[in-house]
Structure formats: C-alpha cells, structure tokens
C-alpha positions as CSV (number, residue, x, y, z in Angstrom):
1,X,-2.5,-15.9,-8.6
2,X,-2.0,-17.9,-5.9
3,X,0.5,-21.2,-7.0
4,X,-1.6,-24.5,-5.7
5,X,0.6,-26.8,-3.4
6,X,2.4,-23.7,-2.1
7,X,0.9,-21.7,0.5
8,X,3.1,-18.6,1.2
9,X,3.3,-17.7,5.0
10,X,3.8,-13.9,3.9
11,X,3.7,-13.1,7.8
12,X,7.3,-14.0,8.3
13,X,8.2,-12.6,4.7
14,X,6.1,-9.0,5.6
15,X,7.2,-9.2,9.1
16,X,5.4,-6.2,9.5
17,X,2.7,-3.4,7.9
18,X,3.0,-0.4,6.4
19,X,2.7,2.2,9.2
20,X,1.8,5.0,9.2
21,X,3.8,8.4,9.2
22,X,6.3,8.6,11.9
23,X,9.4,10.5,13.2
24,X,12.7,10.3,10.6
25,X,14.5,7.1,12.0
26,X,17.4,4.9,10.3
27,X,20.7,5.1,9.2
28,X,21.3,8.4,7.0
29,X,22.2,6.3,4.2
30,X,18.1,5.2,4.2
31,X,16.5,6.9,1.0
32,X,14.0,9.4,1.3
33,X,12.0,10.9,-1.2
34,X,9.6,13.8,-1.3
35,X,6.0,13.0,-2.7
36,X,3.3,14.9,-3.0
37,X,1.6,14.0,0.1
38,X,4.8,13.8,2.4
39,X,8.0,12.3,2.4
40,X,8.7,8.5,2.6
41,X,11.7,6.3,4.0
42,X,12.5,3.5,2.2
43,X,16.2,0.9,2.1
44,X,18.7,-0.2,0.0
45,X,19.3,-3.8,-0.9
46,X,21.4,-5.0,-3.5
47,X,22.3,-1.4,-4.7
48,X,18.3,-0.5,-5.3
49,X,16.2,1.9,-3.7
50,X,12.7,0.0,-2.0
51,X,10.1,1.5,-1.1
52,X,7.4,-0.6,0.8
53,X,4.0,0.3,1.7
54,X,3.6,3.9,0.0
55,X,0.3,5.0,0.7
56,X,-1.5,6.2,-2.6
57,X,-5.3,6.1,-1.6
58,X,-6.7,6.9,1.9
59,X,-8.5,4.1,4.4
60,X,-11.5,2.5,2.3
61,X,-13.4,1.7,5.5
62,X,-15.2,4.7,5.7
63,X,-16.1,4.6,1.6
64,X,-16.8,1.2,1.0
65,X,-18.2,0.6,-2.6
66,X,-17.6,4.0,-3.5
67,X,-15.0,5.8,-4.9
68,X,-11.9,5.9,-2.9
69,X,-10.0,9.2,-1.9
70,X,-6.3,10.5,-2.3
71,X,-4.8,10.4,0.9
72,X,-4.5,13.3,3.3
73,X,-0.6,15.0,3.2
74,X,1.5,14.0,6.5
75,X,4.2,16.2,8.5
76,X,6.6,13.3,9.5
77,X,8.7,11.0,7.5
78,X,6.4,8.0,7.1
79,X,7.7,4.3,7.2
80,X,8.4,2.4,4.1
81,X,10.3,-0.4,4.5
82,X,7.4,-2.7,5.3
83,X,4.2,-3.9,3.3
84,X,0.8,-2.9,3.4
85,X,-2.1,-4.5,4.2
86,X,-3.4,-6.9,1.3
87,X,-7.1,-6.3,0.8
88,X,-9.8,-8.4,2.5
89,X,-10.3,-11.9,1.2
90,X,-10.7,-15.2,1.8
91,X,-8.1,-18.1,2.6
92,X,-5.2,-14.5,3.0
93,X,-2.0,-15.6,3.6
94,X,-1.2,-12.3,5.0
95,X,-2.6,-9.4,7.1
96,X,-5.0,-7.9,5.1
97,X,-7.7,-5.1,6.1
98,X,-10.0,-2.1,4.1
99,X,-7.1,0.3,4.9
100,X,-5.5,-1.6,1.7
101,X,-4.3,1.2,-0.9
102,X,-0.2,0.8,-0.4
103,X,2.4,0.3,-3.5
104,X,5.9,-0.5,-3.3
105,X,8.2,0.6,-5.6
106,X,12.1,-0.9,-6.6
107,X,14.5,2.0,-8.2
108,X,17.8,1.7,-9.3
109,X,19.0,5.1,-9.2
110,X,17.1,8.3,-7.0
111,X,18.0,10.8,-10.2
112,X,16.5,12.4,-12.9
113,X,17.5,9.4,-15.4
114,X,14.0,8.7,-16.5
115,X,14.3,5.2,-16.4
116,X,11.0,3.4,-17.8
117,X,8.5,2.4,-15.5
118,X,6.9,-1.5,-14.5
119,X,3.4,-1.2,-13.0
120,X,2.6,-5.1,-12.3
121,X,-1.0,-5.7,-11.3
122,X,-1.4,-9.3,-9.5
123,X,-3.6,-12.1,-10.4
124,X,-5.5,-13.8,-8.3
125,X,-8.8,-13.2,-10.7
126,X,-10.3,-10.2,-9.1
127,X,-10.6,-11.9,-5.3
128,X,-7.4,-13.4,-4.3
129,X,-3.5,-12.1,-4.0
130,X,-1.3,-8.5,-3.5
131,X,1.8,-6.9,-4.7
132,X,4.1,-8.5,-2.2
133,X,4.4,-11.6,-3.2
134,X,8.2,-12.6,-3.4
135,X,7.6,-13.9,-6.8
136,X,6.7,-10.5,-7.7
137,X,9.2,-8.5,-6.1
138,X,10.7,-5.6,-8.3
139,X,14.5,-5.8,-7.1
140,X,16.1,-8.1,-9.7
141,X,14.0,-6.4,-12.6
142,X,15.2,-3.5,-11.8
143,X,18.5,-3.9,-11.3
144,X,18.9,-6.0,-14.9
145,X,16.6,-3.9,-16.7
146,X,17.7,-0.4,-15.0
147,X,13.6,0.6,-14.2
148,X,11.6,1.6,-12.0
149,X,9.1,-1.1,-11.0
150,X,5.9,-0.3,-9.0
151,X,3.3,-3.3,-7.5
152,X,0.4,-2.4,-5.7
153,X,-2.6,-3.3,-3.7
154,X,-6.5,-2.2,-4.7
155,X,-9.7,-3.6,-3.3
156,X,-10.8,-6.9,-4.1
157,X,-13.8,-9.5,-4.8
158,X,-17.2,-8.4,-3.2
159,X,-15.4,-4.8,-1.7
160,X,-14.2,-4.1,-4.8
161,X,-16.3,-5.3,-7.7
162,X,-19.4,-5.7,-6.0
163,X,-22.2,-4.0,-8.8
164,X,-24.3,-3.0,-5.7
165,X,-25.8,0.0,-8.1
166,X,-29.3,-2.2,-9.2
167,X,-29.9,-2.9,-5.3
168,X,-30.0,1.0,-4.2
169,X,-26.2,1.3,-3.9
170,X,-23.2,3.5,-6.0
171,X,-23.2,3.4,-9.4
172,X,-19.0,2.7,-9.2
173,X,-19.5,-0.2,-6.7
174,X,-18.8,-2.6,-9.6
175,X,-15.5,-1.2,-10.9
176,X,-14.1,0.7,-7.3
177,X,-10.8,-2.0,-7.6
178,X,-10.2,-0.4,-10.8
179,X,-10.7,2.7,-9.9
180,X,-8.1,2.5,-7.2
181,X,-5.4,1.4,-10.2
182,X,-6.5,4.3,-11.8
183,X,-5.7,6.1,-8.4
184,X,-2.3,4.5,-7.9
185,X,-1.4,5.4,-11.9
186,X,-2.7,9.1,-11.2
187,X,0.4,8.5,-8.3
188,X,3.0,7.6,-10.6
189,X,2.0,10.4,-12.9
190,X,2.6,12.6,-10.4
191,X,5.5,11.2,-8.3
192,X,7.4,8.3,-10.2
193,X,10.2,11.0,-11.1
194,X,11.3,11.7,-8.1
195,X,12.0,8.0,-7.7
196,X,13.9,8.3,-11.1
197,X,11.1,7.0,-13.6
198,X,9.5,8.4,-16.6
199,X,5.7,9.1,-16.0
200,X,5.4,9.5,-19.8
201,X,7.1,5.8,-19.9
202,X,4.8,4.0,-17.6
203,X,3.7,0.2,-19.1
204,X,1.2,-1.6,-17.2
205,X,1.5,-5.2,-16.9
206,X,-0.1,-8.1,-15.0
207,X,-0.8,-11.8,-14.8
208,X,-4.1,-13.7,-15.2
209,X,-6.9,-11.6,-13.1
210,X,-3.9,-8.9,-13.3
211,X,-3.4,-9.1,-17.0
212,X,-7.4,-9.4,-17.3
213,X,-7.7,-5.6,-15.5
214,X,-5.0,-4.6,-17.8
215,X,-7.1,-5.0,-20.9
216,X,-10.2,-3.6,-18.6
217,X,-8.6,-0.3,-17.7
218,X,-7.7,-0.3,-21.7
219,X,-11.8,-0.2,-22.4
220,X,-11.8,3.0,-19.5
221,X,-11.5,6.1,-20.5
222,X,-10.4,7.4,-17.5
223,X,-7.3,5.3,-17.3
224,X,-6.3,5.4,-21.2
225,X,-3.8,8.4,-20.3
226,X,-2.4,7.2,-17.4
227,X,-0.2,4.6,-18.9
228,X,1.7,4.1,-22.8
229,X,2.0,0.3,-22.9
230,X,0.1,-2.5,-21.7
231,X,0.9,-6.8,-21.5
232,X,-1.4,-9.3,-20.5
233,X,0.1,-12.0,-19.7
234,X,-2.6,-15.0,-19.5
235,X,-5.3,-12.7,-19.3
236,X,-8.1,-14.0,-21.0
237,X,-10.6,-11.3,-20.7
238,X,-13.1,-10.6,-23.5
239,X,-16.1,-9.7,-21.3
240,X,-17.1,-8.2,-18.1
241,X,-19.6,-9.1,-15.8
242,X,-22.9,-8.0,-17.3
243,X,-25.0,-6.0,-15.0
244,X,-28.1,-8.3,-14.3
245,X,-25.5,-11.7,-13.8
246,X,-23.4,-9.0,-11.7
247,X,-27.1,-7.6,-9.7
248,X,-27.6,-11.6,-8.9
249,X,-24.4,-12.1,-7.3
250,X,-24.4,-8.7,-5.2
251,X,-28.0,-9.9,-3.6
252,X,-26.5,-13.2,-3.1
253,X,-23.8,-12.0,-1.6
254,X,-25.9,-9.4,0.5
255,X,-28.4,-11.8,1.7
256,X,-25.9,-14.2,3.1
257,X,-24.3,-11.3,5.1
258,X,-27.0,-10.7,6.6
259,X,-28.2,-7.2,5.1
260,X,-31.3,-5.8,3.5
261,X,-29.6,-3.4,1.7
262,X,-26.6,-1.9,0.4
263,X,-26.4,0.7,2.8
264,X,-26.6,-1.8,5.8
265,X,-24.1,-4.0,4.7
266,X,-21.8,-1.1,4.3
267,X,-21.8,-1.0,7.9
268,X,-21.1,-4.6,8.6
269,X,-18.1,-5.9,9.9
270,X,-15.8,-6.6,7.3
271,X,-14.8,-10.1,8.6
272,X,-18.7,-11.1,8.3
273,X,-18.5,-9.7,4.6
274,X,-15.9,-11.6,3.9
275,X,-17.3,-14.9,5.2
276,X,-20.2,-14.6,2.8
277,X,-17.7,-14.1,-0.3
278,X,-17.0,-18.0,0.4
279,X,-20.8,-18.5,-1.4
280,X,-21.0,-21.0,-4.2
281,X,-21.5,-18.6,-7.1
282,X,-25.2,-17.8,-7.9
283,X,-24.4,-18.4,-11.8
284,X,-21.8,-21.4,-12.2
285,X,-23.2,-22.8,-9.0
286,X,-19.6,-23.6,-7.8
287,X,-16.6,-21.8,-6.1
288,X,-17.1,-18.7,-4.7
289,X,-19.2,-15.8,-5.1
290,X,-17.1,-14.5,-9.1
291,X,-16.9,-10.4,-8.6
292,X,-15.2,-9.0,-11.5
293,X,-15.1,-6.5,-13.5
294,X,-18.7,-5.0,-14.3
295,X,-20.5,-3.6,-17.3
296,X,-22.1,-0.6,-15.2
297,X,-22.4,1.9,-18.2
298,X,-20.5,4.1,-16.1
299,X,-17.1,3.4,-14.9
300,X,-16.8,0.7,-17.6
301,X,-19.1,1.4,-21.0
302,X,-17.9,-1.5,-22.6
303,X,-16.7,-5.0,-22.8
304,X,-12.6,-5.1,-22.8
305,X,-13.2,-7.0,-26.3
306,X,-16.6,-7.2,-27.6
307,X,-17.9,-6.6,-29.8
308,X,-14.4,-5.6,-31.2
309,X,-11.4,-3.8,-29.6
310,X,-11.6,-0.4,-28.1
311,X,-10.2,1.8,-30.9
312,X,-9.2,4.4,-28.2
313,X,-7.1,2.3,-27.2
314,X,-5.8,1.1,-30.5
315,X,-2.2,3.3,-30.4
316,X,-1.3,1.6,-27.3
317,X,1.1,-1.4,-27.7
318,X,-0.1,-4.4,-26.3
319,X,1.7,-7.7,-26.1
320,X,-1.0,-10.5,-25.5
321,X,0.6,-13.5,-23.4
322,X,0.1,-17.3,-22.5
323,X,1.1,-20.4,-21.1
324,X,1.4,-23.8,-23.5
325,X,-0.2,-25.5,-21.2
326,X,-2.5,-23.3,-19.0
327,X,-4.5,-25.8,-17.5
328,X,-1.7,-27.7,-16.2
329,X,-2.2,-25.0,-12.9
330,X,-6.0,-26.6,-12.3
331,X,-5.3,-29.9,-13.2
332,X,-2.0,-30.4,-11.0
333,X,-3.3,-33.0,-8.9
334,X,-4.9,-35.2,-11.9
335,X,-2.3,-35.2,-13.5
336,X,0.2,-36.1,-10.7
337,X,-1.7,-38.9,-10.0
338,X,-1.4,-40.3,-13.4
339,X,-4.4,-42.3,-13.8
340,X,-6.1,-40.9,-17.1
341,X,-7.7,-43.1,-19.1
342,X,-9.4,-43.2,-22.5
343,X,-12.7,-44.3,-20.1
344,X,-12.6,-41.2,-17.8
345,X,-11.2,-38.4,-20.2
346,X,-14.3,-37.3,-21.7
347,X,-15.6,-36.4,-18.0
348,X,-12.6,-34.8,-17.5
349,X,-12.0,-32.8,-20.5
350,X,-16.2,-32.1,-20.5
351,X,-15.3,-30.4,-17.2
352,X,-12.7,-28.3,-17.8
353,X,-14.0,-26.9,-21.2
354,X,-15.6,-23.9,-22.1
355,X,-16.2,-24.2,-25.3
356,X,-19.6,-26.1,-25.6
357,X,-18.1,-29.0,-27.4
358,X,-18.8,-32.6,-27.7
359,X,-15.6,-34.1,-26.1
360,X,-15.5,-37.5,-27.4
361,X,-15.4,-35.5,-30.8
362,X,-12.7,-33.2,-29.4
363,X,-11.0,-36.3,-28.2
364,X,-10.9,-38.0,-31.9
365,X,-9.9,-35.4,-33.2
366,X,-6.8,-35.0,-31.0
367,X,-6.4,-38.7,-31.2
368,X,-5.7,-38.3,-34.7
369,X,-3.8,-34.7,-34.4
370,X,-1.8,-35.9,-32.3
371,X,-1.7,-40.3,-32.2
372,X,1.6,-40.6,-30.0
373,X,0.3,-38.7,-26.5
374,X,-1.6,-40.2,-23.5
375,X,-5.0,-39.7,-22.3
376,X,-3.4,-37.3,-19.5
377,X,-1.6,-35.5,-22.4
378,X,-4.3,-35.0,-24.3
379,X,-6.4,-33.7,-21.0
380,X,-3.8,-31.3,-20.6
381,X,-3.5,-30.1,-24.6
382,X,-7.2,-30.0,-25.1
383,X,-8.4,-28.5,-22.2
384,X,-5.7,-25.7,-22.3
385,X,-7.1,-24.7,-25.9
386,X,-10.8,-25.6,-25.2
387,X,-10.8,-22.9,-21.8
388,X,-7.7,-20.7,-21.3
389,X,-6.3,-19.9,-25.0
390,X,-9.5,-18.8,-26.5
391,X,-9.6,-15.5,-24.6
392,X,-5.9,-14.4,-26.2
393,X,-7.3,-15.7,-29.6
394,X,-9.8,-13.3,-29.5
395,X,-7.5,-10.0,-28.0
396,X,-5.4,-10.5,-30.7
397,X,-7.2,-10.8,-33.2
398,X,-9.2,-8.4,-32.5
399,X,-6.3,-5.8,-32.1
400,X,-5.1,-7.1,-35.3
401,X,-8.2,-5.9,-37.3
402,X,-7.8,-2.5,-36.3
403,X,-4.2,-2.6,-36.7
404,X,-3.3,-1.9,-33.6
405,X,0.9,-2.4,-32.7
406,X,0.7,-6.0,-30.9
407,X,2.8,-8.8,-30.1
408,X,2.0,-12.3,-29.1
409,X,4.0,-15.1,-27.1
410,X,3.7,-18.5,-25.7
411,X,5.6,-19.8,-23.3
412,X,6.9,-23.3,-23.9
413,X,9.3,-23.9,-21.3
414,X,7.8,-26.5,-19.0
415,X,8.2,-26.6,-15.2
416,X,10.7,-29.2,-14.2
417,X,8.9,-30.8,-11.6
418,X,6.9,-33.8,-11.6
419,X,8.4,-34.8,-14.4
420,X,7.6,-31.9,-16.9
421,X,3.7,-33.5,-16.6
422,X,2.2,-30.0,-15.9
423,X,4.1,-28.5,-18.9
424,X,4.3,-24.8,-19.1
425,X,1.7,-24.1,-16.5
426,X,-0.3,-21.0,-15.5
427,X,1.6,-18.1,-13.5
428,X,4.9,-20.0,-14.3
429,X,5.9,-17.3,-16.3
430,X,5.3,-14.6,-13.4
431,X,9.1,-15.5,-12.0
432,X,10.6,-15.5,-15.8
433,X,9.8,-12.1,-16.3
434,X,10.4,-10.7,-12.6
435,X,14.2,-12.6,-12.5
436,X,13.2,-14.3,-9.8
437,X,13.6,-17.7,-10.5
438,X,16.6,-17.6,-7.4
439,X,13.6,-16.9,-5.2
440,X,12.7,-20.0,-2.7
441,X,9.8,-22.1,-4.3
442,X,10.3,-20.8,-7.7
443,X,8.5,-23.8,-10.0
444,X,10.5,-22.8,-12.8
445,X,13.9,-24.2,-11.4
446,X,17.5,-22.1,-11.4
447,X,18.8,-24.0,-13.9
448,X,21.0,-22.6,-17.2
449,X,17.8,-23.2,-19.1
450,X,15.1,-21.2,-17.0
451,X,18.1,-18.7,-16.7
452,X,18.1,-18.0,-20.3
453,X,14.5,-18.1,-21.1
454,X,14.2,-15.6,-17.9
455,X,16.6,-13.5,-19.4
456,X,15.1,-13.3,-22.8
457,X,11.4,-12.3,-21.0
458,X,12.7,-9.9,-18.7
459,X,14.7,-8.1,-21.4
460,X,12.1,-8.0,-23.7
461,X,9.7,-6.2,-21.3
462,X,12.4,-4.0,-20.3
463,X,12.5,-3.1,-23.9
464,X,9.1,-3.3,-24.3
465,X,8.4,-0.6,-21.8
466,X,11.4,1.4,-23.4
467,X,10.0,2.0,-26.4
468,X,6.8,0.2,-27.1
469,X,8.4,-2.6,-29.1
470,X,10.3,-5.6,-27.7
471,X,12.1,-6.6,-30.0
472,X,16.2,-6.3,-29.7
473,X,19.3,-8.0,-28.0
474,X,19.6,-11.4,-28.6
475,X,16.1,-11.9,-29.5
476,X,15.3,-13.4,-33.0
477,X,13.1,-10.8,-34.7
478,X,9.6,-10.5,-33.5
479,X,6.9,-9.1,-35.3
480,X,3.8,-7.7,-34.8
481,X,0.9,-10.2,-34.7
482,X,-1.2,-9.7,-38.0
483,X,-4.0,-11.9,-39.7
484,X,-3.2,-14.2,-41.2
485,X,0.3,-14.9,-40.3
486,X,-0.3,-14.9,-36.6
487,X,3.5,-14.6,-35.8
488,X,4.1,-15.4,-32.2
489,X,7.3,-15.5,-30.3
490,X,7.7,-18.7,-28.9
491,X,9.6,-18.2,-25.1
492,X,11.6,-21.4,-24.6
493,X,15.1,-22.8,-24.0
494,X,16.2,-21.7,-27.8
495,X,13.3,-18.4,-28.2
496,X,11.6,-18.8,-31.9
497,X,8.5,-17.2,-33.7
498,X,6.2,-19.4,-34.9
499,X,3.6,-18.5,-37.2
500,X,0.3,-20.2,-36.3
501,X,1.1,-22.0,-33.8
502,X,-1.0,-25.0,-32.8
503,X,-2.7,-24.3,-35.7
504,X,-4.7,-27.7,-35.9
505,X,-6.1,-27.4,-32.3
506,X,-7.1,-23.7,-33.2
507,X,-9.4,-24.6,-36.1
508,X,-10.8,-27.6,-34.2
509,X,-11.9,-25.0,-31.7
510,X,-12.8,-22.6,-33.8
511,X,-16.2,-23.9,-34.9
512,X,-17.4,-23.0,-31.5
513,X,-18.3,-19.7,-30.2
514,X,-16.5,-18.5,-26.8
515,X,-18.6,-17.4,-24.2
516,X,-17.3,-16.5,-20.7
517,X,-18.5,-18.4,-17.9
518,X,-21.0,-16.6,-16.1
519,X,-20.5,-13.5,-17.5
C-alpha cells in the first residue's frame, strides 16, 4: 500500500521498463537462465542473482476483462534488469500500462539447492501499487534467509476486478487480477528451479490488499495447488464483493467512461478508463470506485471466510498478521496535529468504525479500560479494533475451528517518528520482514531496535516457508493459534506470546457483528 506523506518517484528508481526480448548484451558474468518461454538476462548485486521484469502473461490489451494468456516463447535473450510496467491506476507513481504481467525475482545461488521460495503480493487494496517498490525489494531477504523471492505485477481496480459478467460481459471479469497470480504461480511451478527454488516450497505472502488476495486465492480452487504456505499480513478479508454491489459499481464505472456496454468500453482508451476509476463509490458514496475481489460463482464460489473457512484449504499453514495500531496509517494527519478532544472524538472514532457501535459507549468503556491515555490515544486504540482487527479475528478463528495449522502475530513495535504518536502503523511491518529497513524512507528507523525485531520477522518467514512452521532460532516458542488460548506472538523490541491479547477491547467489540463495508 502506498505509505501517506511519501510519494515514491519510482521513475528514477525504475529508470527504465522491462523490454522486450533482445540480442545477448552485458558483461559474461550477467546471469542467464533458460525458462520455458526463452531465456532471460538478469545482474548481480550484492552476491544475488536479479531478475527484473520477467514476462509471465502476454499483453492484456487485447483481452481486457477476460482471461489472460501465457506469453508467446522468444528467440533472443530478453532484458531483465529493468521493471515492468505497473498496471493502470490512478495517482501511479510509475509507468504503468495493460501490457502489465512482469515478476522479478532475487536468488542467492543459480543451482539446484532448492532453496524455499517468497511470492509477495503488494497491497494497495486491489487498485493501487506493484512489485517494485524498494520497500519490497527481495535482495536482503534473500541473501539473509538464503531464498528465492519472487514479486509481481497483475491487473488492478476496474481492469482487473471489474464483475462486468451481469452487464453482458465475461463471467472472469470480476476475479481476472487473480487469475493472473494464479498465472504467475503456474510460472514458478514451472520455472522457479532453474532459478534455484523449490516449486514444491513456494509460500505466498502479501500485505493489506496483498495479504487480502492471499486468503482469496486460498477459497480458489484453481490456485490451492500452486502454493504450500500462505501469510496475511493485515489482510483483513472475510468477504468478497457480492455480485449485485459488484454489478452497481461496474455500471457506474461504465457509464462514467462513456460506454453502453461491456464490449464498448473494452475498446476504450485505457487512460479514459482509468479517469472514471476516480468515481466516488456507488455504495460507500466516498473514495473511489472499490473493485475487489468478486463472488462470481465461478472463478471465486465463495467468500475467503464466510460462512466458515474453506476446509480445502485447511492443511495449508497460514500465519494471520497485524499491526497494534492499524489505523495509525489513516489517521496520520489527526493525530500529528494533536488536537483530539473528549468534544470531537465521538465524530472521529464514529468515522473510522466499522463496527456499528454507539461511540460515546465505546469511548466509556475505553475511558475506564484504559483511564491514563488521551482522547488521541484512545482514537487510535479504538478505532484500530473497531475497523482493522476484526477481519484477523475472524480468519483465525475461523481456521482455528477446523483445526487448521495457524499462527498469529502483532506487531508492537512503533514507528519512531512523530514521536511514537502513530504507534505500530499499517504497512510498517512491510520493511521488517523484507530487511529493508536500510532502504531510504524506511518509517521504521535503522536503529539496534528495528534491527532486531527485523531480524526476528524475516527469520521467521524464512522458516516459515521452510517448513510450514516458524518457529526456531532465537524465537521464544510460538504456538499455533487455538480457541481459547488465542496465543499470539507479539513482534517487538523483546518478541513474546501473549495469550489474548487486548483481551478487554476484543470483548467490548465483540457484541457487534462485523460486516465489510460495501461488500
């Protein structure tokens, strides 16, 4: 997800796209590898093999809301030392453009080790972001963890979630972003060994919108096989978009463009099409246009986690992440500014909660919980659990009921700027896990603390992905998350499990059923 208050100028970072093949060129020490559909050129930097800009699918252009295809083999040796385009959006900070379906791919070692393999998804919800975000980038994971770490780019928003069936248009419209992860993880399958990973090893992880596909392509059966661990981290999805809610915003979305139909506005330019994604949501009535994910009984015959978990899914290990203080992303600027009161805070709080609560109640309660904080803290504590934590709640409990191997964590540690205020924020623990918190603009700081709590994260997915447990090294033991002791490792300058955690502020929720906006 994009981090508010810093805009990445990923032109100067890309400086370049992916191209497409051309003539061998570079120094001989330049890896190359053989795919399936022609051989790539990648570098070396800091003793690992990068690969940028793989093609996986072929250009979209010419299939827009359908199904995309594998791409066609090449001759040459094609370019990979520079990243794709991102997919169409609005407010990119990069190039973007339908011909979208690149990965990248960070290996220590071009051998037949069999080193476990990272497929990140991005967040961004399902509208916003790519895999080359420098946040993001596989290198140091690699390197520490000895794997093989793959990101990727997939359709997003209206040309890739768009449920354009209802209106005359394909029945995978709603679900054609997942569909290209299931694409790119039919690629690793297939070709992660010859860049020394395990394609029976293969654990697919992402943040917010990232994490909330993960738990998505768990409810497909088309994608079950194609990886053997899964993490979520912040990914609060219980629901899909329900077909009729999901029918309302395509014709929204349609009409604004300027098209009668779905076949006319697959002929549109893209950049008009894109324009009309900036449309206040037809449901919440604020934002833009929300494409996600869709209920199509097709692609996706169920709900992620309603009415339970998918037992299909059930052997798959799953480690169910968030922040302590989620909200803390949203509500930068408030609380910056400092100027919560006990006069304003019910607005505030009423506005960022989804459960449908009375907040002066909520607020009395935390009053009482918790009679030392300030309005702002209390803001930030009740808002988190009132909107952002319900959604984990509910994964793992439900995985829990069927028994199902599965961790949970909270991160603790807060960001150090502003004064800790923000807490531990949304997508601050994207850098912990990656290693990256060296990388210019990283909120989390390069200090000893965010160095050890980095190095506990990143080694417990590397272990994770190993095999399917994460617990090891210096690690206190972690175990699974069962009903009712709710253990959950608690990621912080001195790591801990916690059983219940915030036990109080769960409860206080709990009387309230959770209903995904707009869903």
């Amino acid at each position: 997800m994009r981090r508010r208050g810093r805009v990445i100028d990923r032109r100067s970072v890309l400086a370049g796209l992916a191209a497409t093949p051309v003539a061998a060129r570079g120094a001989s020490a330049d890896p190359v590898v053989a795919t399936t559909y022609g051989r790539v050129r990648g570098v070396r930097e800091g003793g690992v093999a990068v690969f940028r800009g793989i093609r996986y699918g072929a250009d979209t252009a010419p299939r827009r809301f359908r199904r995309a295809l594998p791409p066609a083999p090449w001759a040459d040796i094609a370019d990979a030392t520079r990243y794709g385009l991102a997919a169409p959006q609005t407010r990119a900070t990069e190039p973007t453009g339908e011909d979208c379906l690149f990965l990248n791919v960070w290996s220590p070692g071009l051998d037949d080790a069999r080193r476990p393999v990272l497929v990140y998804l991005h967040g961004g919800a399902h509208a916003h972001g790519s895999g080359s975000d420098p946040l993001t980038a596989g290198g140091n994971l690699a390197r520490r963890g000895d794997v093989v770490v793959v990101t990727l780019n997939h359709r997003l928003a209206g040309l890739g979630y768009a449920y354009l069936a209802a209106l005359g248009g394909p029945a995978e419209s709603g679900n054609v972003g997942n569909l290209d992860i299931v694409l790119a993880l039919r690629w690793v399958r297939a070709n992660i060994a010859r860049f020394g990973g395990d394609p029976a090893r293969v654990l697919l992880f992402g943040q917010s919108g990232g994490g909330a596909k993960v738990v998505t392509l768990m409810a497909m059966a088309e994608a079950r096989p194609l990886f053997h661990r899964a993490v979520t981290m912040s990914g609060q999805h219980v629901t899909a978009a329900g077909p009729r809610n999901a029918t309302r915003r395509a014709a929204v979305w349609m009409e604004r463009a300027g098209a009668r139909d779905p076949a006319k506005l697959a002929r549109l330019p893209v950049d008009r099409l894109v324009a009309a994604m900036a449309t206040p949501d037809p449901v919440e009535g604020r934002g833009e246009i929300s494409f996600t994910s869709t209920l199509d009984h097709h692609v996706l015959a169920r709900h992620p986690f309603y009415p339970d978990a998918p037992r299909e899914a059930a052997h798959i290990p799953l480690i169910c992440g968030n922040t302590h203080d989620e909200t803390g992303y949203w509500l930068r600027d408030t609380l910056l500014k400092g100027d919560t009161d006990w006069t304003n805070l019910p607005d505030r709080l009423s506005a960022q909660m989804v459960k449908d609560m009375d907040p002066g109640f909520v607020i009395e309660r935390y009053r009482a919980i918790y009679p030392d904080r300030t309005p702002g803290q209390i803001l930030l504590a009740a808002s988190t659990a009132g909107r952002s934590w319900p959604g984990h709640l509910i994964q793992a409990e439900a995985r829990a009921a069927l028994n199902g191997p599965t961790w949970m964590y909270q991160l603790d540690f807060p960001a150090p700027g502003g004064g800790g205020v923000l807490g531990a924020y949304h997508t601050l623990d994207i850098p912990l896990v990656f290693a990256n918190i060296g990388v210019a603009d990283a909120p989390t700081g390069d200090g000893p603390a965010a160095r050890a709590v980095s190095a506990a994260m990143a080694d417990a997915f590397v272990r994770f992905a190993a095999t399917g447990d994460p617990n090891g090294g210096g690690l206190p033991a972690w175990p699974r998350f069962t009903l009712p002791e709710r253990a959950t490792m608690v990621f912080d300058t001195h790591s801990r499990v916690v059983h219940d955690p915030r036990r109080d502020e769960r409860l206080l929720f709990a009387v309230a059923p959770y209903i995904k906006p707009g869903g």
